[in-house]
N, C-alpha and C positions, 0 to 999 in steps of 0.2 A: 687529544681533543683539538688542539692547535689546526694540524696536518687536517681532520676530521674538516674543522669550521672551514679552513680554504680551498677543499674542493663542494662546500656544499653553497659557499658565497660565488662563487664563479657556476653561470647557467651551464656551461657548455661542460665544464669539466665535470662540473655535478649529475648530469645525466648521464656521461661516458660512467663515471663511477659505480650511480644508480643501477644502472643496465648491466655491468658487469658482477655487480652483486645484489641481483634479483633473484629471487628464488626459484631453481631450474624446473621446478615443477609450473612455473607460470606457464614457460615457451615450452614444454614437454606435452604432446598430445596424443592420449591414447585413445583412438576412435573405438576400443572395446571397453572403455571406461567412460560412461555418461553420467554426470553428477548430476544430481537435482538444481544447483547451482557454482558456479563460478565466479570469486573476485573482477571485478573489472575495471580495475583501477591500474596506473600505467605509472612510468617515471616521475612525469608532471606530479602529480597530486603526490606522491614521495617528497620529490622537490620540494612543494610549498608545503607539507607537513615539516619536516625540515629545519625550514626556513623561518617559521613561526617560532618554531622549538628552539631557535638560535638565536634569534631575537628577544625570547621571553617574553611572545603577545600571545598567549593559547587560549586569553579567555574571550570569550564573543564580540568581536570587534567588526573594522572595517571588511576583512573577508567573507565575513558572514552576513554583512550586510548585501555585497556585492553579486553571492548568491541567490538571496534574495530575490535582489532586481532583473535578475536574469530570469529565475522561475518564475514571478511574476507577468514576466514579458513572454515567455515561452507557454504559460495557460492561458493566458487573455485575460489578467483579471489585474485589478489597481493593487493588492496587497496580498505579501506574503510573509510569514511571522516561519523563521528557521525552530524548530524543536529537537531534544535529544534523541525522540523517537515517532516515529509513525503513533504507535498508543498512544503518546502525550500528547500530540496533535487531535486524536482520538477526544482525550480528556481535557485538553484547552477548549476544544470548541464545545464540547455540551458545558462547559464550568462557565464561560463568557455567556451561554444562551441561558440557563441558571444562576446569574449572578447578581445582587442585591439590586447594585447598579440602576440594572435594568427596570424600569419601571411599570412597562408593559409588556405582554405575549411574555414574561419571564415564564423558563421551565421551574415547576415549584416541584415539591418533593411530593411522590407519589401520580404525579403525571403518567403520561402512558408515550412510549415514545415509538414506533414500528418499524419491524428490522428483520431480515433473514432469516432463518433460523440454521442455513449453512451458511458460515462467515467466521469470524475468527476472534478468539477471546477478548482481544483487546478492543472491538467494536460494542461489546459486552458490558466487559467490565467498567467503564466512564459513565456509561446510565447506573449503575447500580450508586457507583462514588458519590454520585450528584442527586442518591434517594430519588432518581425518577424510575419506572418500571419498563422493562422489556415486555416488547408484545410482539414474540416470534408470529409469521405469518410462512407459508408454504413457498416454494422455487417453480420456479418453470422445470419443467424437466428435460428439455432442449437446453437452454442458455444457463440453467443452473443458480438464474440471477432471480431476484427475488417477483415474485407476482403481481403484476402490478392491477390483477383483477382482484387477488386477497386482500392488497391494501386496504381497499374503499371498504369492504363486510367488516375491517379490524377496526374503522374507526367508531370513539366515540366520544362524548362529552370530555373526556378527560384527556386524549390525544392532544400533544402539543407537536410534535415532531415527526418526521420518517426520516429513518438512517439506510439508504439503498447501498449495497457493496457491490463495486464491480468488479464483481469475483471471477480471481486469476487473470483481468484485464480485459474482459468483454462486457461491451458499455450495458449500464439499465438503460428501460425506455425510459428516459428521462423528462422526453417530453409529455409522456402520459404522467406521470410522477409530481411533475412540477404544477398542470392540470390539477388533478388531487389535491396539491397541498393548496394551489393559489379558492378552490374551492373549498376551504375547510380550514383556511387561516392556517396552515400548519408550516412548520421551519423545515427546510431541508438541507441535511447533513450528508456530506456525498467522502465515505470512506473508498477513498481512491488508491490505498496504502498498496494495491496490487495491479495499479492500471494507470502509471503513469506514461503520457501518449497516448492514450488511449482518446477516440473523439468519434463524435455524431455529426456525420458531414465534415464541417471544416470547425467545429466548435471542441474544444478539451473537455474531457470528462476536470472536474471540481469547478466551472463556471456554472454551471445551470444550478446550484443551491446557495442556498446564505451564506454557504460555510465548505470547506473541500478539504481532506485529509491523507500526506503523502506520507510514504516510507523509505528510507534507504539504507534499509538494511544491504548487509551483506550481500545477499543473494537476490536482492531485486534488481530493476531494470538500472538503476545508477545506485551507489554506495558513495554514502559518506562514516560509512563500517558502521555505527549506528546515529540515526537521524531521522528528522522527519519533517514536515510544513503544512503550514497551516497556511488556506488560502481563500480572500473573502474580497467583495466590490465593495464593504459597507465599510465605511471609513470609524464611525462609532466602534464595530465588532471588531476593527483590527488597533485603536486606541487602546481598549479593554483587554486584548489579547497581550498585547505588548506590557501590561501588567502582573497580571497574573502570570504570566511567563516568568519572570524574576519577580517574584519575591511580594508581588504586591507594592513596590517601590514608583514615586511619582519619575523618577528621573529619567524615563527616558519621552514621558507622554510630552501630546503636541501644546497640552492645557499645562503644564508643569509651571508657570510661571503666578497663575492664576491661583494653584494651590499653596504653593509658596510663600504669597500674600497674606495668602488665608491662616496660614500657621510659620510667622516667621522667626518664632524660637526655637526650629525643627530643623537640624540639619538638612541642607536641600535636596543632597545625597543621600539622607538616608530619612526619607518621608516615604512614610507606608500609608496610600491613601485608599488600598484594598487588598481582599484576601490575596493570596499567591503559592504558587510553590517555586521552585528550582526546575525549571526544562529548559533550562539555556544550550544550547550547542558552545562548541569550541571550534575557536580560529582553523584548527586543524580540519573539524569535520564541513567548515566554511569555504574552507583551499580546495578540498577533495570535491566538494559539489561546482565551484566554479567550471574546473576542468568536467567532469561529469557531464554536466547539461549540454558542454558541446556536443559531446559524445554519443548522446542519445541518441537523434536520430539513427546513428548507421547501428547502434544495437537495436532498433527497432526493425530494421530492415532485416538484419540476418534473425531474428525472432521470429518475423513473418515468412522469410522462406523459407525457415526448419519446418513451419506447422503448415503450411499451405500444400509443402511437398510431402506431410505424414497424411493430411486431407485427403489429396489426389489418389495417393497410393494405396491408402487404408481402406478406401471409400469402397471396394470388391469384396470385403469382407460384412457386411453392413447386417448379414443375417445372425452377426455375431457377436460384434462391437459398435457403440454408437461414440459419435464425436459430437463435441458440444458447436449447439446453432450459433451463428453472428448476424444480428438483423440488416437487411437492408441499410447502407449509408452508415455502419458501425467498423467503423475502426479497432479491432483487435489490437491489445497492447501484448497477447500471449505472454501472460508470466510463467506461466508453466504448460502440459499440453493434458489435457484431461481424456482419458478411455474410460466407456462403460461396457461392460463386460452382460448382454444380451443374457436372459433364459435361455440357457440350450440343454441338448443332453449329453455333449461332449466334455466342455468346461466349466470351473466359475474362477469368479474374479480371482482369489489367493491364487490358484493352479497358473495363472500369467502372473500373476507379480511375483509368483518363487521364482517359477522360469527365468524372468526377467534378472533380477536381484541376483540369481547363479550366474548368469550370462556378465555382468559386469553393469547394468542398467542400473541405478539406482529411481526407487520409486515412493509415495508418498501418500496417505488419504488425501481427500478432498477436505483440504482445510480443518475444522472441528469435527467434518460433518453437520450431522441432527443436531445442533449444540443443546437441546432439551434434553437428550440422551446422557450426555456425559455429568460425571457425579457432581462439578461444582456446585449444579442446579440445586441440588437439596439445600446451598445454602444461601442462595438469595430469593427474593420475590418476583415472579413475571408471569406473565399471561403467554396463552396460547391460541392463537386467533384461527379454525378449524382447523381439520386434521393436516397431517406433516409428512403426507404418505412419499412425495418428491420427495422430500428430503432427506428421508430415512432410505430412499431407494439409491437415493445417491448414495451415502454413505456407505452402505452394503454392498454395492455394485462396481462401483466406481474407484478411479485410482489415478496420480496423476506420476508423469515423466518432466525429466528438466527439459526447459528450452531457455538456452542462453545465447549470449553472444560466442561463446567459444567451443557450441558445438558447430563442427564444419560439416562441410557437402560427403564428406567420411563417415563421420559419427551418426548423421543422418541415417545413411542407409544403412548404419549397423544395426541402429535400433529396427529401421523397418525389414529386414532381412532375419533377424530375432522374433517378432513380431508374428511374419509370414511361417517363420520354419515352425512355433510352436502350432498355430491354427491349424494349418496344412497335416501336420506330424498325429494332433488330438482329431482331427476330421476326415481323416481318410481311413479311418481306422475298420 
């Protein structure tokens, strides 16, 4: 352990060590082997995991804050509250717009909130938590992102909210969205957990609502192996955030000094002046995102020229497969690359995704899908705001491919060469 601590306390020696015992499978690239996703995390963020762990500071400190302020500064927004995951970012911000606290426009139980009905359980599941109700509304069938004509027909008396996902990182129209809500008093919750980078003109997707909700998993566009943030302009929502994040506890709020007063037979440290639960992140997962957020840009970059160049290429095939729309002055964050698989009378969708999956492709549905479809449904309460014929057509039709940072200008053309030789092979038949 000795020998261990002195080359992980020296930068330089600690990288040469790092590097030399990283996992050969990191720098190992097989362009016949395309994952859905890829680690991308590098020596640095080793290092400061590390380093944390040698020191014995892992629980949510200084490095987590310093994440933070960088993600902060890289959306455009005043605050950003670190969580252990994308979902509990998900469930901090409906639990802050539902919470006692709050004395007006609070979400009360039974509310109606509008949401997708292709997106991903854990956009779901935190209306149900917080006893307000889902009210699935239909997709575009181009952008796959949610209608922002079905909105307006699903609102009613009871609507407090709309949760738009910009799913697989192709922005909503936001600005029609935020129209809507500013006409109809409603909060807008922007599940970003697959579209970080992602932006309309020069503005980031999680600015244009009250509230914005990232991910870093594993396999998204940065990794803090599991993490997530919470991101708001309203100084009030990120006090209340920073509560309920730990434990309900006053000690880290800007007011703490106030409550203190008010009850000063109450340990200061351990004053619980509202509900909470445990979504803290760790120093570890704090270190990992500092390094991360530099990073980002240039994996946004090789993101956009894997899907721009399957765009270009695939785009001869069009009487057979459709690629998903990106509006005008929309910023693609491409988390993954979505194929829909046309009416024809040669193939359907499974017949490319075997091909593909034997080839070495590895492939995926669209997120939940229909999420009305799948069995949780039988066991909570929501609405359905007209029919969900987009939706269910994606599901059925549709399928998505990795696009990461690590696949190269190789791997590229493996898939589109896989791609061409099955269509080609089923259509000249």
């Amino acid at each position: 352990m000795d020998n261990f601590s002195k080359y992980t306390l020296n930068k330089k020696i600690a990288k040469k060590f790092i590097l030399e015992n990283f996992s050969s499978d990191y720098t190992k690239k097989d362009p016949k082997k395309v994952s859905l996703g890829y680690p991308s995390y590098g020596w640095e963020e080793v290092y400061e995991a590390l380093e944390s762990m040698l020191e014995m500071k892992t629980t949510m400190g200084k490095k987590v804050k310093e994440f933070e302020r960088l993600f902060a500064k890289y959306i455009g927004v005043k605050y950003a509250l670190m969580v252990n995951s994308g979902s509990s970012a998900n469930l901090l911000a409906l639990s802050i717009l539902s919470n006692p606290i709050l004395k007006n426009r609070k979400i009360k139980e039974n509310d109606e909130i509008i949401t997708p009905a292709i997106t991903w359980s854990t956009t779901v599941f935190p209306i149900i938590n917080i006893h307000a109700k889902p009210v699935f509304v239909d997709v575009d069938p181009r952008s796959y992102n949610i209608d922002t004509k079905k909105i307006e027909k699903a609102i009613t008396k009871k609507t407090k909210a709309i949760l738009p996902v910009h799913l697989l990182g192709n922005p909503c129209k936001m600005n029609e969205i935020r129209k809507i809500a500013k006409e109809n008093n409603l909060y807008v919750i922007e599940d970003c957990c697959e579209a970080l980078g992602a932006k309309i003109k020069n503005k980031k997707v999680g600015s244009f609502g009250e509230l914005g909700t990232f991910s870093f998993f594993i396999s998204h566009h940065i990794t803090t192996m599991e993490g997530g943030m919470l991101v708001t302009n309203n100084e009030s929502f990120y006090e209340l955030g920073k509560s309920l994040r730990a434990h309900g506890w006053a000690r880290e709020l800007k007011n703490k000094k106030q409550i203190e007063k008010k009850y000063p037979n109450i340990n200061s440290n351990f004053l619980f002046s509202n509900l909470g639960f445990n979504l803290r992140p760790t120093e570890i997962q704090g270190g990992f995102g500092i390094h991360q957020i530099k990073k980002l840009d240039k994996f946004l970059t090789i993101r956009k020229s894997n899907a721009d160049f399957w765009r270009k290429n695939l785009s001869k095939f069009s009487e057979f497969i459709d690629l998903t729309y990106v509006e005008p002055n929309h910023f693609h964050a491409n988390m993954l690359f979505a194929i829909k698989v046309k009416k024809n009378e040669y193939f359907r969708r499974n017949d490319l995704v075997k091909y593909l999956e034997k080839n070495g492709i590895e492939t995926r549905p669209v997120m939940t899908g229909n999420f009305v479809m799948q069995p949780v449904t039988k066991m909570i309460k929501f609405k359905v705001s007209g029919k969900l014929v987009n939706s269910t057509d994606v599901m059925q039709n549709s399928f998505l491919i990795g696009n990461h940072q690590d696949i190269d200008s190789n791997s590229r053309k493996y898939v589109l060469e896989q791609i061409t030789k099955f269509i080609k092979s089923r259509t000249s038949r």
